[in-house]
LOTI-256211 format. One record per residue (C-alpha): z, x, y; residue in three letters. Coordinates in Angstrom, 2 decimals. Example, Ala and Ser with C-alpha at 12.3 -4.5 7.8 and 13.67 -1.06 7.14 Angstrom:
BEGIN
w | u | v | code
7.80 | 12.30 | -4.50 | ALA $
7.14 | 13.67 | -1.06 | SER $
***
This chain:
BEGIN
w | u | v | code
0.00 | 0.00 | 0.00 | UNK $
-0.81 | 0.88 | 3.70 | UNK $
2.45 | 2.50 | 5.35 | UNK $
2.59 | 4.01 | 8.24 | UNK $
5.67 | 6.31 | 9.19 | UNK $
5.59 | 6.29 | 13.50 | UNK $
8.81 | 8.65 | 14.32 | UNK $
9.18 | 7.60 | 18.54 | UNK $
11.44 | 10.81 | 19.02 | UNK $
14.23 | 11.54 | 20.69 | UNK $
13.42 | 15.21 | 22.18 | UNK $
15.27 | 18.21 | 21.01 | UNK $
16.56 | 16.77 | 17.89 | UNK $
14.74 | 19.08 | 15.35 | UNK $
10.95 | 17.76 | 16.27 | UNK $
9.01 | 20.65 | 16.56 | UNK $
10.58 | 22.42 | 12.91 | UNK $
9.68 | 19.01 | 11.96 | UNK $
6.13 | 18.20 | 13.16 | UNK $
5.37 | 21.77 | 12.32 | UNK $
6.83 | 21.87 | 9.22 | UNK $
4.18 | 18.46 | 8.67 | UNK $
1.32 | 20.00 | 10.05 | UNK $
1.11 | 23.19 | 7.57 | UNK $
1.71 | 20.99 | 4.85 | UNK $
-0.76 | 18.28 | 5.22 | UNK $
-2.94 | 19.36 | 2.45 | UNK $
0.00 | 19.30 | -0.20 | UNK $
0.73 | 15.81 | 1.43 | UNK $
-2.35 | 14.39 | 0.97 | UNK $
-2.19 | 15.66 | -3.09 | UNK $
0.57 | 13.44 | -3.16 | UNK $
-1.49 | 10.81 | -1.34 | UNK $
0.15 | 11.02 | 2.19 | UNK $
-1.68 | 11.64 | 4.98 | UNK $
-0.43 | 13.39 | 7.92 | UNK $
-4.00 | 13.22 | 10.15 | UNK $
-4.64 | 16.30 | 12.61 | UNK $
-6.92 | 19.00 | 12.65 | UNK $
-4.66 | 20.96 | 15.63 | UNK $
-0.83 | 20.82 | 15.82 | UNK $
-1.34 | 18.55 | 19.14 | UNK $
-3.22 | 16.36 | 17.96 | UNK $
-0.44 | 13.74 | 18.20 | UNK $
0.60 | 15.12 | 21.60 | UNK $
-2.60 | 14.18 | 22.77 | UNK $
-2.65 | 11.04 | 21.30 | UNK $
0.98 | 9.92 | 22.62 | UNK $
-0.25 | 10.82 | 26.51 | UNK $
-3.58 | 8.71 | 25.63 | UNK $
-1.87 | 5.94 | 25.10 | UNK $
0.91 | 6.55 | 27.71 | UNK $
-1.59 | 7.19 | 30.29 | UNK $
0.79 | 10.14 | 31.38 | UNK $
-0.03 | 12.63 | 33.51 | UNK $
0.60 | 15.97 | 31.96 | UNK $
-0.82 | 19.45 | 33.53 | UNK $
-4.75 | 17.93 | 33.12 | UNK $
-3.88 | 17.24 | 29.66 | UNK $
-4.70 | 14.30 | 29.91 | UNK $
-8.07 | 14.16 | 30.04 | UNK $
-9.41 | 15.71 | 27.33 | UNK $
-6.78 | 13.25 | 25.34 | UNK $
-8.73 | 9.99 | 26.30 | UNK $
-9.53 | 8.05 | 23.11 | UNK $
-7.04 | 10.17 | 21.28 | UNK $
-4.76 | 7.45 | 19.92 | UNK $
-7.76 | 4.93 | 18.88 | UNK $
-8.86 | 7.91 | 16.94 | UNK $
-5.43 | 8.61 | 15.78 | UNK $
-4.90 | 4.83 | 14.21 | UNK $
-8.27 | 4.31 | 12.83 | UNK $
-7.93 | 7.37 | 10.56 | UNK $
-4.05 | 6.12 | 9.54 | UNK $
-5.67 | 2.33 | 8.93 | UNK $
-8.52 | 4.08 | 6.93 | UNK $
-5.88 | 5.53 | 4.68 | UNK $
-4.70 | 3.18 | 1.59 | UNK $
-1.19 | 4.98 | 1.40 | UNK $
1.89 | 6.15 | 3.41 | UNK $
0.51 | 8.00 | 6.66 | UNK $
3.14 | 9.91 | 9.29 | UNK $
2.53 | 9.73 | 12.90 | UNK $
5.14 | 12.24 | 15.40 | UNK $
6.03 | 12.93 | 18.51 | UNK $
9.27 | 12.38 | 20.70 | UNK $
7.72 | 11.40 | 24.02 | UNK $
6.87 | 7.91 | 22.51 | UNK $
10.12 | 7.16 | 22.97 | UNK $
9.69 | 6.49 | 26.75 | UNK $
6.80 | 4.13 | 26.20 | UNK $
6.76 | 0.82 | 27.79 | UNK $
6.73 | -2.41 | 26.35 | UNK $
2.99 | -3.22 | 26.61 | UNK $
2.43 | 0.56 | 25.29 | UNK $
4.79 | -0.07 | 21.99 | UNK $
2.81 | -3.51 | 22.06 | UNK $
-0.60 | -2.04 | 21.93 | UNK $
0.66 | 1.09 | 19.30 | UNK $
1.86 | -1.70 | 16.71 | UNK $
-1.42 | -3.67 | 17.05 | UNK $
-3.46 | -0.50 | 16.27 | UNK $
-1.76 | 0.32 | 13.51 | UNK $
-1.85 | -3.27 | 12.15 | UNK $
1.17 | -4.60 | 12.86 | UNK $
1.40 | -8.77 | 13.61 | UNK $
-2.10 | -8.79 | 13.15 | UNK $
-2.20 | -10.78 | 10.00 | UNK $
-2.64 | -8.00 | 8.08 | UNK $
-0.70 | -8.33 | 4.66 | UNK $
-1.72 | -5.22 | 2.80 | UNK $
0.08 | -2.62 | 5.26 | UNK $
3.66 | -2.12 | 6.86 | UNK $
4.75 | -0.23 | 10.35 | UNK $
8.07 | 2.05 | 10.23 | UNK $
9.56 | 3.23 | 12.83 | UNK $
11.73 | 6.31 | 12.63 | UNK $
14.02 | 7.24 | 15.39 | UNK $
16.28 | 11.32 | 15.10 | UNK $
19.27 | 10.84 | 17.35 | UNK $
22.25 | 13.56 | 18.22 | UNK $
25.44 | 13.09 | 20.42 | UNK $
24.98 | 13.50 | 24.11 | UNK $
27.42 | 16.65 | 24.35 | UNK $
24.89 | 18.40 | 22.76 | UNK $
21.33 | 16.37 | 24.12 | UNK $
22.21 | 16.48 | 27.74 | UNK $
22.68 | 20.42 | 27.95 | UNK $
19.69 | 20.87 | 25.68 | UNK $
17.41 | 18.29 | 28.43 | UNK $
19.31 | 20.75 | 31.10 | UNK $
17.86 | 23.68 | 28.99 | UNK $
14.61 | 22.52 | 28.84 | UNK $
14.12 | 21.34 | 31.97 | UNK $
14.77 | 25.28 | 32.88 | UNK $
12.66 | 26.46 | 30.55 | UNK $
9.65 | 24.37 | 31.88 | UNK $
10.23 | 26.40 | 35.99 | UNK $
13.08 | 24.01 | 37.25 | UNK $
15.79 | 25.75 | 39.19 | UNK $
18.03 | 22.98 | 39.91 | UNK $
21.81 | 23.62 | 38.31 | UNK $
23.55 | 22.17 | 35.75 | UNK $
26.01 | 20.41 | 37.93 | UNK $
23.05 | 18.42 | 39.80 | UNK $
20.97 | 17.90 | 36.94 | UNK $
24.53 | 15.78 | 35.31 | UNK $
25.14 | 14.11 | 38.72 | UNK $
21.08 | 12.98 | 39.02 | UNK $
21.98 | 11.73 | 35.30 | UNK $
25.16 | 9.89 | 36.16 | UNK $
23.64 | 8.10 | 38.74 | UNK $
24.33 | 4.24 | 38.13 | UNK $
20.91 | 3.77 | 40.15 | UNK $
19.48 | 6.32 | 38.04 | UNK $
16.78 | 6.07 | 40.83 | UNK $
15.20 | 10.19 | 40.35 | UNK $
12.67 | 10.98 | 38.21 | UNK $
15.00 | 12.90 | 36.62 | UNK $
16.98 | 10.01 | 35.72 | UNK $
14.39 | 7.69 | 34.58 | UNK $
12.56 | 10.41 | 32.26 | UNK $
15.83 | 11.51 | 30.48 | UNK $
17.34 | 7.86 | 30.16 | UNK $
13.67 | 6.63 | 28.38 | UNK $
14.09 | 9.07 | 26.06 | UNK $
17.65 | 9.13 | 25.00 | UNK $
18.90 | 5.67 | 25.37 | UNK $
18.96 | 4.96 | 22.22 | UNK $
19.62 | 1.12 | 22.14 | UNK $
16.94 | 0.91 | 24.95 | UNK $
14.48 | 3.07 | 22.95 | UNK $
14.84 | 0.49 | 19.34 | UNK $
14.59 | -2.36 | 21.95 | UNK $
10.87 | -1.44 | 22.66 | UNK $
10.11 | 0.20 | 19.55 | UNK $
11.71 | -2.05 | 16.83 | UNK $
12.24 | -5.53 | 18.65 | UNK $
9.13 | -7.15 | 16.51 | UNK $
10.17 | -4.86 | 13.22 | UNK $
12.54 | -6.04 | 10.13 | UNK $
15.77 | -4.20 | 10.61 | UNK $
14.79 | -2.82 | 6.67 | UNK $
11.72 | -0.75 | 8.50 | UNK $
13.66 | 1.03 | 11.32 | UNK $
15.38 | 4.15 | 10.35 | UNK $
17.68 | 6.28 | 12.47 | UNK $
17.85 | 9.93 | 11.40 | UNK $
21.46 | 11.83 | 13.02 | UNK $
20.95 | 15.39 | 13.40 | UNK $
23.85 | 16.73 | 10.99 | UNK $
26.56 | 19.03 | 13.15 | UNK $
26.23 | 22.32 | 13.64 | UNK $
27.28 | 24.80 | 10.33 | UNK $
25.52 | 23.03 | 7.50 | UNK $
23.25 | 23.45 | 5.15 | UNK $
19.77 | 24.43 | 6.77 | UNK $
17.70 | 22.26 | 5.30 | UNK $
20.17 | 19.49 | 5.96 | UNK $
18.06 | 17.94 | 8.96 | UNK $
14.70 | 17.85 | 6.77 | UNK $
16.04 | 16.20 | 3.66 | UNK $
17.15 | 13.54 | 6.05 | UNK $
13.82 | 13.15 | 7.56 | UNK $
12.28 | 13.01 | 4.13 | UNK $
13.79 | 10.44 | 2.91 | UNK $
13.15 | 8.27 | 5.87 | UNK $
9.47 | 9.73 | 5.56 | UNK $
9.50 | 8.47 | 1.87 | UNK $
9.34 | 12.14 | 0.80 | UNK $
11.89 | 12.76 | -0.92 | UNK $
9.32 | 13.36 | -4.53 | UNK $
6.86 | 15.46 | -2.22 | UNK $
7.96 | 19.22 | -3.00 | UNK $
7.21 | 21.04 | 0.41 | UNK $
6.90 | 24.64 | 1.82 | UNK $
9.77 | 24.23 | 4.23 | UNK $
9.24 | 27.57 | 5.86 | UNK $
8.41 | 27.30 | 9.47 | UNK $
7.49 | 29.55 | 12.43 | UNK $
8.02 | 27.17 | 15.24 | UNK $
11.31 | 26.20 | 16.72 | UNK $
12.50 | 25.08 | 20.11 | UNK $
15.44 | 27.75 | 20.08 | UNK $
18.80 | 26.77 | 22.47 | UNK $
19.80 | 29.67 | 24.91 | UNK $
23.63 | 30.53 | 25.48 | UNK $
25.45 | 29.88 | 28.61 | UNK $
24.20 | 33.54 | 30.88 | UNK $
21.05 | 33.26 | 29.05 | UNK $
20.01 | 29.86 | 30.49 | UNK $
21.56 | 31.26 | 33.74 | UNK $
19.78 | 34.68 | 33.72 | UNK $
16.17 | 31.90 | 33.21 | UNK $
17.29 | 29.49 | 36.29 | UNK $
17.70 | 32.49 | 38.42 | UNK $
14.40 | 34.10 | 37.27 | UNK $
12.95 | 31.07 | 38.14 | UNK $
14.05 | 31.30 | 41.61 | UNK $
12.62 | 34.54 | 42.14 | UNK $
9.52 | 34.24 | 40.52 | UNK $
7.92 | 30.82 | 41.02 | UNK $
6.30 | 30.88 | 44.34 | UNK $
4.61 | 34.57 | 42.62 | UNK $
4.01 | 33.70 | 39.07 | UNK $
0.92 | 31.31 | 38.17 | UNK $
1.98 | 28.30 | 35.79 | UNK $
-0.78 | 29.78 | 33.05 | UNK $
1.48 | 33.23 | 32.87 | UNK $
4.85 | 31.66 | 33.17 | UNK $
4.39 | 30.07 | 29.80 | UNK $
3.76 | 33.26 | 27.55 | UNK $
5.38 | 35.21 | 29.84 | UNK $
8.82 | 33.77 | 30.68 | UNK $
9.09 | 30.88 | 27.96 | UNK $
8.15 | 32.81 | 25.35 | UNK $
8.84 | 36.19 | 25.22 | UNK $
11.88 | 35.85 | 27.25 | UNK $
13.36 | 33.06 | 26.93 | UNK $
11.87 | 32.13 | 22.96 | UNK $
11.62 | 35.63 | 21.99 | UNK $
14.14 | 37.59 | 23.62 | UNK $
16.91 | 35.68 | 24.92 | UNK $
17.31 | 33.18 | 22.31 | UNK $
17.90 | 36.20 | 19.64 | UNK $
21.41 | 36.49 | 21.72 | UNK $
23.46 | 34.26 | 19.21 | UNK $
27.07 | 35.32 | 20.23 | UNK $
26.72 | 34.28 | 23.45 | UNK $
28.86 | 31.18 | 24.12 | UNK $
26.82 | 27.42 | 23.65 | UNK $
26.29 | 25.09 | 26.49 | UNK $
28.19 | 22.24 | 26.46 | UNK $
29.61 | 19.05 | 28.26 | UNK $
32.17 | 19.57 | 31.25 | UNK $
35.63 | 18.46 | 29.74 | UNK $
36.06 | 15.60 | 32.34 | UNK $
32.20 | 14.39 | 30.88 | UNK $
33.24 | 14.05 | 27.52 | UNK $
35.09 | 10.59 | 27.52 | UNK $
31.81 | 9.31 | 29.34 | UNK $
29.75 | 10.38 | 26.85 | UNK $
31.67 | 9.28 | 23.98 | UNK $
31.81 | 6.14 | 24.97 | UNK $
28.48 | 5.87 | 25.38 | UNK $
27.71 | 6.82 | 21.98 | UNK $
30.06 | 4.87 | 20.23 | UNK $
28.67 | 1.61 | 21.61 | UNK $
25.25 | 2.93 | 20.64 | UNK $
26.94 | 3.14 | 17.50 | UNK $
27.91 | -0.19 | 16.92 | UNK $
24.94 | -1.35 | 18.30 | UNK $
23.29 | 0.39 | 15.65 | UNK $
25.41 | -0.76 | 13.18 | UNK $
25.28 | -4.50 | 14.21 | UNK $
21.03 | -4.76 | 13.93 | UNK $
21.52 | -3.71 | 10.25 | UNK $
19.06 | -0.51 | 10.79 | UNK $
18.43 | 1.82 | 8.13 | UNK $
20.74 | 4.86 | 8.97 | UNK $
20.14 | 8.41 | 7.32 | UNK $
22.97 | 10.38 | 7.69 | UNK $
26.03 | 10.17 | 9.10 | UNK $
26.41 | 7.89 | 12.00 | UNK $
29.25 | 9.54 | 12.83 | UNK $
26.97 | 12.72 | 13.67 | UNK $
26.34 | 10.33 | 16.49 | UNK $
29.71 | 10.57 | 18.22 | UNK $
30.61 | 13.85 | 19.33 | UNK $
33.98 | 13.74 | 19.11 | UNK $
33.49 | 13.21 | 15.21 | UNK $
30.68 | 15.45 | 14.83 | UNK $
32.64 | 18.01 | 16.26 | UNK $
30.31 | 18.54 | 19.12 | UNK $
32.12 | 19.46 | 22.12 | UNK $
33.70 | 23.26 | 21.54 | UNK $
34.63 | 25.61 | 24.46 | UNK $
33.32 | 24.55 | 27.89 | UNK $
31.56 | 28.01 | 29.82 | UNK $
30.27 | 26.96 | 32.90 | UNK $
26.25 | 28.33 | 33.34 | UNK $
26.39 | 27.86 | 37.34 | UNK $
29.31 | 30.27 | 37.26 | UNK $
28.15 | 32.40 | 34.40 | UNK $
29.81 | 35.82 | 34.08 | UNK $
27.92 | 38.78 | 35.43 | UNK $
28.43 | 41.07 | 33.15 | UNK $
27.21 | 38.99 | 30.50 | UNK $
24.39 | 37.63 | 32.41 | UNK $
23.82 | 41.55 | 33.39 | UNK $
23.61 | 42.37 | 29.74 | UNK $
20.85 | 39.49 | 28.67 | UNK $
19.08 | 40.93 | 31.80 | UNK $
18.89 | 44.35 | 30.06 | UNK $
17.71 | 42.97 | 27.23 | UNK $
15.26 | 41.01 | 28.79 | UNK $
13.61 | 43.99 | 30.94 | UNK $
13.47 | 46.12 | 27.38 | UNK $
11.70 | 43.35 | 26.48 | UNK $
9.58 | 43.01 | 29.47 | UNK $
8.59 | 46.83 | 28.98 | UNK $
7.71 | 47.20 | 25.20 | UNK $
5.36 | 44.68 | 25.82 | UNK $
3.99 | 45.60 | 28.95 | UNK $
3.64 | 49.50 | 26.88 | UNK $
2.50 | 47.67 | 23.90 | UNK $
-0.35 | 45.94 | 26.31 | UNK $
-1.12 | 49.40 | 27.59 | UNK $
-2.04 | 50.90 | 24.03 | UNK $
-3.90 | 47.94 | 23.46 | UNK $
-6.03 | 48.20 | 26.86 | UNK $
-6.47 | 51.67 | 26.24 | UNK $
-7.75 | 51.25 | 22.48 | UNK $
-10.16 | 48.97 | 23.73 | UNK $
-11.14 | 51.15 | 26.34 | UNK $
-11.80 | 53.74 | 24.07 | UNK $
-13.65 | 51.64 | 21.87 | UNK $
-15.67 | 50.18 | 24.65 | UNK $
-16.76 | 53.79 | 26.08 | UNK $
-17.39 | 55.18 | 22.33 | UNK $
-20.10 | 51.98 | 21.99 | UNK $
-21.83 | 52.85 | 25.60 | UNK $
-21.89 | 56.32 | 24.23 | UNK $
-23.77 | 55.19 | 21.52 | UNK $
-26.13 | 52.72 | 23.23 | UNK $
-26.86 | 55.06 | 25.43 | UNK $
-28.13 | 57.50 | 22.68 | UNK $
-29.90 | 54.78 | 20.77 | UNK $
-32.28 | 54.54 | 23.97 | UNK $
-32.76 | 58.12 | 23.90 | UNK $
-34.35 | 58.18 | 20.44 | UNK $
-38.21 | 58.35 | 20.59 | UNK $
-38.13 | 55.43 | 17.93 | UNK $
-36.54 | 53.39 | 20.57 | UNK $
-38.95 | 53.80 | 23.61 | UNK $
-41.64 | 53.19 | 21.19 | UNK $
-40.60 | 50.48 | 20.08 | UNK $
-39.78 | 48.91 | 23.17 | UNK $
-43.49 | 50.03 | 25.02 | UNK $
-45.16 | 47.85 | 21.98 | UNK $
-42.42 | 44.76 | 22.88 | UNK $
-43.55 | 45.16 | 26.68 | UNK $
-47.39 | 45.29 | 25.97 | UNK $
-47.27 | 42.15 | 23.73 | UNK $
-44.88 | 40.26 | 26.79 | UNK $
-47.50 | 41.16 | 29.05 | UNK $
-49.86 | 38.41 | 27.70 | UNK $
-49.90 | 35.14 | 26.04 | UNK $
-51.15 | 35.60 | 22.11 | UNK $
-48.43 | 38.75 | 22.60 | UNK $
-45.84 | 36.53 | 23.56 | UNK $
-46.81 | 33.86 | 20.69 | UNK $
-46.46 | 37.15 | 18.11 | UNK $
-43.21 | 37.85 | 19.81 | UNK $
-41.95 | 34.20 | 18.95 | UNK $
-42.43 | 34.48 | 15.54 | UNK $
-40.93 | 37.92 | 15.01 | UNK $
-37.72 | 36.47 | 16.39 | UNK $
-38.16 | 33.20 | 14.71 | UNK $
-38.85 | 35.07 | 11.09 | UNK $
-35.57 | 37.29 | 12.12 | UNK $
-33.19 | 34.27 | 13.06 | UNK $
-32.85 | 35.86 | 16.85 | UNK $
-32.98 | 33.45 | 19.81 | UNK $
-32.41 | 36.35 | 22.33 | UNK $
-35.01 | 37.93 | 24.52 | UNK $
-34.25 | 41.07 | 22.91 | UNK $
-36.94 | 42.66 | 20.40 | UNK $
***
C-alpha cells in the first residue's frame, strides 16, 4: 500500500544525521521497497521553499516546480515513501492544505495513507541551539536579546515569528495533523544527552516503519553544537568581519572550517544552556505541550519525558556566552587561527602544484609547435580553410574524428 512518511521538522533535533543518513541509503531502501526520492541531498530543501514560496538567498528560483515533482514521484511509488525537512514545520495552513492534497490525502484516494512525523527536544536545549545557529548563519545579536525578542508576548520580530513556527509544537500538529487520525502522527523526542548513539535513529526508524530495513548508519554530516567561548569567539568574528567578508566565502570559510571543523572539535568546553531564572518558563511550556500531546492520543516514540527538561536532565551548569571568559575564548581563538593557517598553507601548495603543472603543459605546447610535423600540418589545415571544397574536407575530418572544435 501507498504510504508516505512527511517528517515537518523541528530544526536542530538530529535532521541533518538523519536526512543524510536517508540520502546515502536510498538504494538499499528501495531493495526493501522504500523509496526515499532525490538525486541531490537538497532535493527536499528545494522542494519545501517551492511550496513555501520562501525567499531563501535566490534559492528559490531554481526550486519552482520542485514539490509537484517531489509528490508525483512519491504517488508513482506503490509502497512506503519518506519525505524530510524541518522548515515545513512553519508552513501555513493553505501550504499543509495543498502538501496533503499532493500527496493524496482527502482526495478519495483509498489505496494510500499520509504520516506525519514530528522530532521534538526540550527548549533548554532548542532555544540555545536556534541562538547557535542563528550565529552561525552571520548574526551578531547576543544571547540575552535573541531570549528577550523570543519572550516577547507580541512576538512581533521576525525573530520571533520564525523560531515560534518552528518550535511550537502544539501549533506545528495543529497545521500539520488537524485533518490526520491521531494513529498517523508520530512524535519522535530526541533521547538526553549520554546515551546510546544510535538511540535517536532507532527512534526515527520505527516511526519511518524501518525498523526490518538493515542500514549503513555511518554518516559524514552533522550540525555540530559549539561550547559557550566558542559560540562567543563566532558572534564576535562576525562583528569584525561582515561588512569585509562576501556571503559566498563566509560559508566555507567561517561555518565550516571554523566553526564545523575547528571549533566544534572543542568538546570540554562548557554547553550552552538556559539562564536559571528561564528555566521555570520553559518547563512549563513543555509540560503543557506534553499533555497536549498526550491528550490527542498521538503516536509517541520515545520518552515523552525527553520532552521536559527538567526530566530529561537538560538544564546543567549555566556559563553565560555574552560574558564568556577570555582566556577561554583566547584559547578557541588560537585554535582557530592554526586552523586558519594550515589551510591557507595547504591552499598555497595546492596553487603552487597547479602552477607548476600549468607552466610544465605551456612548456610543452610550446614545443609541440616547434616540431616541423606541426607547422606542416597546420600550413595543409590553412590551405584547405582558404576555400570552400577545403573547408567541406575539413568537416568531415572532424566529423570522422568526433571533434566539434575549429582545431585540426
Amino acid at each position: 500500500m501507498r504510504r508516505v512518511y512527511l517528517h515537518v521538522g523541528t530544526p536542530k533535533t538530529g535532521t541533518s544525521y538523519v536526512q543524510d543518513l536517508l540520502f546515502r541509503n536510498r538504494e538499499r531502501l528501495a531493495d526493501a521497497g522504500v523509496r526515499y526520492p532525490a538525486e541531490h541531498p537538497d532535493d527536499h530543501f528545494r522542494a519545501a521553499l517551492d511550496l513555501m514560496r520562501l525567499p531563501w538567498g535566490g534559492l528559490e528560483a531554481e526550486a519552482t516546480g520542485a514539490w509537484d515533482r517531489l509528490a508525483t514521484e512519491v504517488c508513482g511509488h506503490d509502497g512506503p515513501s519518506i519525505i524530510s525537512h524541518e522548515i515545513l514545520a512553519t508552513a501555513s495552513r493553505s501550504q499543509v492544505g495543498r502538501a496533503l492534497e499532493s500527496l493524496g490525502h482527502a482526495t478519495g484516494d483509498a489505496g494510500g495513507e499520509v504520516h506525519v512525523v514530528l522530532s521534538v527536544r526540550d527548549l533548554s536545549r532548542q532555544i540555545p541551539a536556534e541562538w547557535q545557529e542563528n550565529v552561525k548563519h552571520r548574526r551578531t545579536f547576543t544571547y540575552a536579546e535573541f531570549l528577550a525578542e523570543i519572550r516577547d508576548p507580541e512576538r512581533a520580530s521576525r525573530l520571533a515569528t520564525w523560531f515560534w513556527g518552528v518550535q511550537e509544537v502544539p501549533a506545528i500538529l495543529d497545521r500539520w495533523a488537524n485533518d490526520l487520525p491521531p494513529e498517523h502522527v508520530h512524535l519522535v523526542t530526541v533521547p538526553p544527552r549520554g546515551g546510546p548513539p544510535d538511540e535517536l535513529w532507532r527512534r526515527f526508524s520505527r516511526a519511518f516503519g524501518l525498523d526490518d530495513v538493515e542500514l549503513d548508519l555511518e554518516t559524514s554530516r552533522a550540525n555540530p553544537s559549539l561550547g559557550v567561548p566558542e559560540i562567543s569567539l563566532l558572534r564576535r568574528i562576525n562583528q569584525a568581519t561582515n561588512r569585509h567578508l562576501a556571503p559566498a566565502a563566509y560559508r566555507p570559510l567561517v561555518r565550516e572550517l571554523i566553526a564545523h571543523q575547528t571549533l566544534s572539535e572543542r568538546t570540554d568546553s562548557p554547553r550552552l544552556g538556559l539562564p536559571p531564572e528561564l528555566r521555570a518558563w520553559a518547563g512549563e511550556l513543555e509540560q503543557a505541550w506534553a499533555d497536549e500531546v498526550v491528550a490527542r492520543g498521538y503516536d509517541v516514540v520515545g520518552d515523552l519525558d525527553d520532552l521536559v527538561s527538567e526530566r530529561s536532565g537538560a538544564p546543567g551548569e549555566w556559563a553565560d556566552p555574552d560574558r564568556a571568559r577570555q582566556r577561554h575564548v583566547a584559547a578557541a581563538a588560537l585554535d582557530t587561527i592554526q586552523a586558519v593557517l594550515l589551510d591557507s598553507a595547504r591552499l598555497r601548495d595546492e596553487t603552487e602544484r597547479l602552477r607548476t603543472e600549468l607552466h610544465d603543459a605551456r612548456v610543452a605546447l610550446e614545443r609541440a609547435y616547434l616540431r616541423p610535423t606541426y607547422r606542416a600540418r597546420a600550413k595543409v589545415v590553412r590551405g584547405l580553410e582558404s576555400g570552400a571544397p577545403g573547408r567541406a574536407v575539413m568537416r568531415g575530418y572532424r566529423a570522422l574524428r568526433g571533434r566539434s572544435s575549429r582545431s585540426a
